[in-house]
C-alpha positions as CSV (number, residue, x, y, z in Angstrom):
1,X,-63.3,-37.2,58.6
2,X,-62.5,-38.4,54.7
3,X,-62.4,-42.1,54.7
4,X,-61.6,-44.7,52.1
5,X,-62.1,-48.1,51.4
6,X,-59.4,-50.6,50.5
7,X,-59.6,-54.1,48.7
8,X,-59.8,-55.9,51.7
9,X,-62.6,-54.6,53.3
10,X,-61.4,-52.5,56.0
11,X,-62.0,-48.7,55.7
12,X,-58.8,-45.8,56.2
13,X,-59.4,-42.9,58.0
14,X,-57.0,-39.8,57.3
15,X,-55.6,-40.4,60.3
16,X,-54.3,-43.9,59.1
17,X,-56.2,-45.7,61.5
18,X,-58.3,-49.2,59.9
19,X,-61.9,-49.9,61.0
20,X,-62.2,-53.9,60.9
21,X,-64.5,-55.2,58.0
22,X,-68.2,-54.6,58.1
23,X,-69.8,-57.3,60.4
24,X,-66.6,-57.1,62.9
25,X,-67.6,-56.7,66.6
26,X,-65.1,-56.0,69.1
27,X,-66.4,-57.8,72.8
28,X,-63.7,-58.1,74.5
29,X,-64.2,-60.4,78.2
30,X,-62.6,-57.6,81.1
31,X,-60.0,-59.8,81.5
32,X,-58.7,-59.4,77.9
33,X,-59.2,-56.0,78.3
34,X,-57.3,-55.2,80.9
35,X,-54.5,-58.0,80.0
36,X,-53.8,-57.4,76.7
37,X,-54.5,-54.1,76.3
38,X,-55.1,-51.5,79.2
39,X,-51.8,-53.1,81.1
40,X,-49.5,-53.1,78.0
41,X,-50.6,-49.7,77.3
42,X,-50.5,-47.2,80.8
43,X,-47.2,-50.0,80.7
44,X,-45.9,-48.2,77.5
45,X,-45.3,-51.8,76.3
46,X,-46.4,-53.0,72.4
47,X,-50.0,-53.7,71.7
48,X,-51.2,-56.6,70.3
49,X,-52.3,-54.5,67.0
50,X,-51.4,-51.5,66.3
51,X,-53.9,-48.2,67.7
52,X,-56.2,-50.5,69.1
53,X,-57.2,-47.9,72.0
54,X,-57.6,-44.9,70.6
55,X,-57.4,-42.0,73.2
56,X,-60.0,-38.8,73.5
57,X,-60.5,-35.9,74.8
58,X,-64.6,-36.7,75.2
59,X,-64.9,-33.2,77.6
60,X,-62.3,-31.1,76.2
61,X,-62.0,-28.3,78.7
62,X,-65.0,-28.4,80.2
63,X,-64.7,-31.1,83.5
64,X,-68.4,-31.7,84.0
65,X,-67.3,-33.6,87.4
66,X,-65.7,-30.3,89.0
């Protein structure tokens, strides 16, 4: 993964996604979670930003539950 950084502090990742600046912590209460992000996205709806929930395929093929 070749990253970048930018003048304002955010770093690019090939895939065009930004990290927020250094120091940046993302805490979210469950409420704001699932309100402004989780909803509007199984909803197909806009995001408040854009790619802030990033999907992945943690297991790939293996299903460790099965």
């Amino acid at each position: 993964m070749n990253m970048a950084i930018t003048t304002d502090d955010q770093v690019v990742m090939n895939e065009g996604f930004r990290l927020p600046a250094v120091g940046y912590r993302f805490n979210p209460t469950d409420q704001e979670l699932i309100v402004h992000f989780l909803y509007n996205k199984v909803h197909g709806n806009l995001l408040p930003s854009p790619n802030p929930v990033i999907e992945c395929d943690v297991y790939g093929g293996n299903c460790p539950w099965k």
